[in-house]
C-alpha positions as CSV (number, residue, x, y, z in Angstrom):
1,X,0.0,0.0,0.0
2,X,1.3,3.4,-1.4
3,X,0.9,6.1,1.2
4,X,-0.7,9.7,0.4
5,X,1.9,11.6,-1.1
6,X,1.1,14.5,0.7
7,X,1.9,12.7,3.9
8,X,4.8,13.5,6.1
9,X,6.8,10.1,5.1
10,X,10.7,10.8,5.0
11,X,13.6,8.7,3.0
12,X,15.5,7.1,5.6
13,X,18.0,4.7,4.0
14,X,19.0,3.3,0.6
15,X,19.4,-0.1,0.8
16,X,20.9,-1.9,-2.3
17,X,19.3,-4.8,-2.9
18,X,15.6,-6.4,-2.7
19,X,16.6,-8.8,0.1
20,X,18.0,-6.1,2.3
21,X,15.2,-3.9,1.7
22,X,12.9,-6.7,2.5
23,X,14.8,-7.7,6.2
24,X,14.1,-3.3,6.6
25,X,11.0,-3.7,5.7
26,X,9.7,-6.4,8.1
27,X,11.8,-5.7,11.0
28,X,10.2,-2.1,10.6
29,X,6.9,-3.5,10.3
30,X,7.1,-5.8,13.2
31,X,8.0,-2.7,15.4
32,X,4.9,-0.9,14.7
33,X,6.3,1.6,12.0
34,X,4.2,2.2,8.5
35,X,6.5,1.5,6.0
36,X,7.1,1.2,2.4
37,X,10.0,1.0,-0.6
38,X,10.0,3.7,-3.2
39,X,11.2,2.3,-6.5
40,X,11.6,-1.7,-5.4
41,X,9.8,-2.3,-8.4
42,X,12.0,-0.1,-10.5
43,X,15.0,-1.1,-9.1
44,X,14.6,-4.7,-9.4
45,X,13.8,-4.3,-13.2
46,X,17.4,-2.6,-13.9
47,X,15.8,-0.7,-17.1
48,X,16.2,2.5,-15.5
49,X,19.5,2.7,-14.4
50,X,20.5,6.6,-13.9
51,X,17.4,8.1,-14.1
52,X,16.8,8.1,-10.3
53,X,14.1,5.6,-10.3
54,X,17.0,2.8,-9.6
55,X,17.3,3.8,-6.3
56,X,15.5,2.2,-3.3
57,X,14.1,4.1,-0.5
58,X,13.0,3.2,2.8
59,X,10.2,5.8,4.2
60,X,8.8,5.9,7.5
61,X,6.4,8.5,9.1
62,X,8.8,11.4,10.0
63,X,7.7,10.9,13.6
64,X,9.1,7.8,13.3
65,X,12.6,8.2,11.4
66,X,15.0,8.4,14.4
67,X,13.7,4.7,15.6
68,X,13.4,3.5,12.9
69,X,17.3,4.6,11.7
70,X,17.8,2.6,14.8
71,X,16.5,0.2,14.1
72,X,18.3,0.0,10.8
73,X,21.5,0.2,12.7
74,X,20.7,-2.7,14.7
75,X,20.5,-4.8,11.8
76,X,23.9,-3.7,10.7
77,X,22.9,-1.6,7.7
78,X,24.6,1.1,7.8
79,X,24.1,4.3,5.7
């Protein structure tokens, strides 16, 4: 589920591949934080390399960007 895009979500981290963003994405979501991937889709196709849309994100409610950095962190995924 794509969030409003008007919401307050922040990019957080970059991972670089699917799997990794997948570990972010459920540790994040088993902590109670709404989360979603901009671009997995794009990213895993590797038609659009250098146009921006390569790029994973990981974005959390603002309110919740410093735990889930932490989070992040804990895992061993660094920035």
């Amino acid at each position: 589920m794509q969030p409003d895009p008007h919401s307050s979500f922040v990019d957080i981290f970059h991972p670089r591949t699917s799997y990794e963003a997948g570990i972010i994405r459920e540790t994040l979501k088993q902590e109670g934080i709404n989360v979603y991937i901009n671009n997995e889709n794009f990213a895993n196709t590797g038609m659009v390399i250098g146009t921006g849309m390569d790029t994973m994100k990981v974005m959390v409610p603002r309110t919740d960007a410093d735990k889930a950095r932490d989070l992040i962190e804990q895992l061993g995924f660094v920035k």
